[in-house]
C-alpha positions as a Markdown table, in Angstrom:
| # | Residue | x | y | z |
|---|---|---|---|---|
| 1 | Unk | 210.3 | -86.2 | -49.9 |
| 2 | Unk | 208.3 | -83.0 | -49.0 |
| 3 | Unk | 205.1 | -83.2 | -51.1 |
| 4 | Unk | 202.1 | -80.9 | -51.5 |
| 5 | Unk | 199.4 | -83.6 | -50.3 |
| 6 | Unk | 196.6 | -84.6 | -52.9 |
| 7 | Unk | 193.2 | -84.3 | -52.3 |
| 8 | Unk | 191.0 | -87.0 | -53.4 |
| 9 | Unk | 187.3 | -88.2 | -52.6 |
| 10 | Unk | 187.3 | -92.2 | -51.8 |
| 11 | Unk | 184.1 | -94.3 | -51.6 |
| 12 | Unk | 184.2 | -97.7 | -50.4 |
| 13 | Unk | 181.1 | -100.3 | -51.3 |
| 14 | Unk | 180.2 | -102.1 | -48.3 |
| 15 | Unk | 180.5 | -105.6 | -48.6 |
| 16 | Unk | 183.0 | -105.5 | -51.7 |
| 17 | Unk | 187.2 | -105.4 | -51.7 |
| 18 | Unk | 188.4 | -102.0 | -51.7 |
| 19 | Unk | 190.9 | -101.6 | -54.0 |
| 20 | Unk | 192.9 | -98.6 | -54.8 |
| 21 | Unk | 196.4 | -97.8 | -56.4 |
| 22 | Unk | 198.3 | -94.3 | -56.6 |
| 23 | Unk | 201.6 | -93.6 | -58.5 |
| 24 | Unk | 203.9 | -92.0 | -57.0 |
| 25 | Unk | 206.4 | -89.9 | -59.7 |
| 26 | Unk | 209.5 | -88.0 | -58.9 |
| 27 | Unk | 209.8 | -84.2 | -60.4 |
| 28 | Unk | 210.2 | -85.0 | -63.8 |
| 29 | Unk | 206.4 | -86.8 | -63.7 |
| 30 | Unk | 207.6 | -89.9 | -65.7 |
| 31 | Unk | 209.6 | -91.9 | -63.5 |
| 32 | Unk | 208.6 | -94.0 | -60.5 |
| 33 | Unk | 209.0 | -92.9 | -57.1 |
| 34 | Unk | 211.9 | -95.4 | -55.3 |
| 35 | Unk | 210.1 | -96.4 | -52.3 |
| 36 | Unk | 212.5 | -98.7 | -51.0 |
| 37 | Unk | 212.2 | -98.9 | -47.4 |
| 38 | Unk | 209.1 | -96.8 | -47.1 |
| 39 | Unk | 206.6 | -97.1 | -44.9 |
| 40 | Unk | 202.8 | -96.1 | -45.2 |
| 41 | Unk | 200.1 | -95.9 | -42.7 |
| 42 | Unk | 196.4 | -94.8 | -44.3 |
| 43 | Unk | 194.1 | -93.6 | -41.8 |
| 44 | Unk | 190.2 | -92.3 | -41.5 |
| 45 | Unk | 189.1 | -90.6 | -38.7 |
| 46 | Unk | 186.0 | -89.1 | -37.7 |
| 47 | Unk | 185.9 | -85.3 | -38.8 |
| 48 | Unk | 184.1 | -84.3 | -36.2 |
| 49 | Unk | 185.5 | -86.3 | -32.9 |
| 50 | Unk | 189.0 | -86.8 | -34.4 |
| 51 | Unk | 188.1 | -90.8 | -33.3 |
| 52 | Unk | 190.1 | -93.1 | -35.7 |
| 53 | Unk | 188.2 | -95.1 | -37.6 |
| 54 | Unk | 190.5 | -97.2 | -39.9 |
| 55 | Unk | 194.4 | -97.3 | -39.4 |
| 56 | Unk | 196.1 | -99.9 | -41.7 |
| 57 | Unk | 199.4 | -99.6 | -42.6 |
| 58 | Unk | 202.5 | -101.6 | -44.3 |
| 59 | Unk | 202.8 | -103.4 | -40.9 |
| 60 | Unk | 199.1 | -104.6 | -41.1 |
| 61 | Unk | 199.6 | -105.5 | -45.3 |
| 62 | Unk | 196.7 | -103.7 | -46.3 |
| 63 | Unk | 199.1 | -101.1 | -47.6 |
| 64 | Unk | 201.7 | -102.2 | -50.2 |
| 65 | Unk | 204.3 | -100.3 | -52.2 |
| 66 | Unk | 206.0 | -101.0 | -55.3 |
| 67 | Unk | 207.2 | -99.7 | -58.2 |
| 68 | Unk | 206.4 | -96.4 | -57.2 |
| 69 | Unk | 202.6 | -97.6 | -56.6 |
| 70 | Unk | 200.9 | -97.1 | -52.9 |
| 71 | Unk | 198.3 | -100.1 | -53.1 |
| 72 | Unk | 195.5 | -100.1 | -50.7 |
| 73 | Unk | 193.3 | -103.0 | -50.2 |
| 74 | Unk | 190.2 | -103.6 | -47.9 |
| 75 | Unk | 188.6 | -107.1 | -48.0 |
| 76 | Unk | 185.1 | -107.7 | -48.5 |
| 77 | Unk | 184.6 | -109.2 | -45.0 |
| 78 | Unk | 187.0 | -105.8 | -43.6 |
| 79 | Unk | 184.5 | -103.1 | -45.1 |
| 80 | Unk | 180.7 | -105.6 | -44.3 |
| 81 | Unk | 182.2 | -104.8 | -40.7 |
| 82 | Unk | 182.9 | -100.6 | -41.2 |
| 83 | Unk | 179.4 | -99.8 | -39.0 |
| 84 | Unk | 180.4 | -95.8 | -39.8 |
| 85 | Unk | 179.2 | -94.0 | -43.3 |
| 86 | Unk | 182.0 | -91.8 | -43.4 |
| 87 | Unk | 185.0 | -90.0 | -42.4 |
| 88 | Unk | 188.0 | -88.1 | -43.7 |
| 89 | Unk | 191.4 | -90.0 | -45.0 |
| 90 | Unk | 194.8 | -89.3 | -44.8 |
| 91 | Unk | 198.2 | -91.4 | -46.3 |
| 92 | Unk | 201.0 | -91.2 | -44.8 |
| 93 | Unk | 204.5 | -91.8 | -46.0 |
| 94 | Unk | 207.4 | -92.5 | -44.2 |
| 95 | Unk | 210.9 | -92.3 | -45.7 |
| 96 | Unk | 213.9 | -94.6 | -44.2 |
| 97 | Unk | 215.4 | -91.7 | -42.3 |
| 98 | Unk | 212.1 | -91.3 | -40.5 |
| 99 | Unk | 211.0 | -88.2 | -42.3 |
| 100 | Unk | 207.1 | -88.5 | -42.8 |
| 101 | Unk | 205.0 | -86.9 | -45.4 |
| 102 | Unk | 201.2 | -86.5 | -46.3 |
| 103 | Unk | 200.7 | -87.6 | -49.5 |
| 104 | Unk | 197.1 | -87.8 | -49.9 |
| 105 | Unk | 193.2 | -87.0 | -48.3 |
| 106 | Unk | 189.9 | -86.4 | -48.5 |
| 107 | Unk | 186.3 | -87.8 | -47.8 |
| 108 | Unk | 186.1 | -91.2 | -47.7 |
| 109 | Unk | 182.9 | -92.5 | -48.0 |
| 110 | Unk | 181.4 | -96.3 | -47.1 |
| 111 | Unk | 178.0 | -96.8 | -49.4 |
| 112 | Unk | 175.4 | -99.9 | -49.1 |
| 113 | Unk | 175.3 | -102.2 | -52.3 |
C-alpha cells in the first residue's frame, strides 16, 4: 500500500466506549480502500520507556475493517481499567502478502469524566 502515515491527536474518556472510524481512500480520494484480507493492529506505547500500553488488533476484535473503514472500539469497562494518562498511538496495516504499513499516529490521551 505504501502510505505517508497520518498524524492525529486521540483522547479517550475514561469510563466511556471509545469509538473511532477512519476511511481509508485509494489515489483518486473517492473510492474505498479494498481491505480484504487485511489485518490491523493499533498500539499505544509509552513515549518515553517504549512500554506498550494498549495492543488490540483484528485478532482481539477491537479493530474492524470494512468498506474501506478502520473501526476502533474500546469498551467502557476496557478504558475504567487504562491506569496511564497518556501515550503515543500508532495503526498498523497489514496487506495479505504480509507487506505492513503505518497508517496513522499521534498522542493519545485518557481524560477523567
Amino acid at each position: 500500500m505504501s502510505v505517508q502515515p497520518v498524524r492525529l491527536s486521540q483522547t479517550a474518556w475514561k469510563g466511556a466506549t471509545y469509538k473511532k472510524a477512519w476511511a481509508l481512500l485509494t489515489s483518486d480520494g473517492v473510492t474505498p480502500r479494498n481491505l480484504s484480507g487485511y489485518t490491523a493492529q493499533f498500539t499505544v506505547i509509552n513515549p518515553h520507556t517504549g512500554a506498550t500500553l494498549l495492543d488490540i488488533s483484528t485478532t482481539s476484535g477491537e479493530v474492524t475493517l470494512s468498506n474501506g473503514m478502520v473501526n476502533v472500539v474500546l469498551s467502557g469497562p476496557t478504558t475504567t481499567g487504562f491506569t496511564w494518562t497518556g501515550g503515543f498511538y500508532k495503526l498498523f496495516l497489514t496487506d495479505p502478502q504480509g507487506s505492513t504499513d503505518l497508517v496513522l499516529c499521534g498522542p493519545f490521551k485518557i481524560r477523567k469524566l
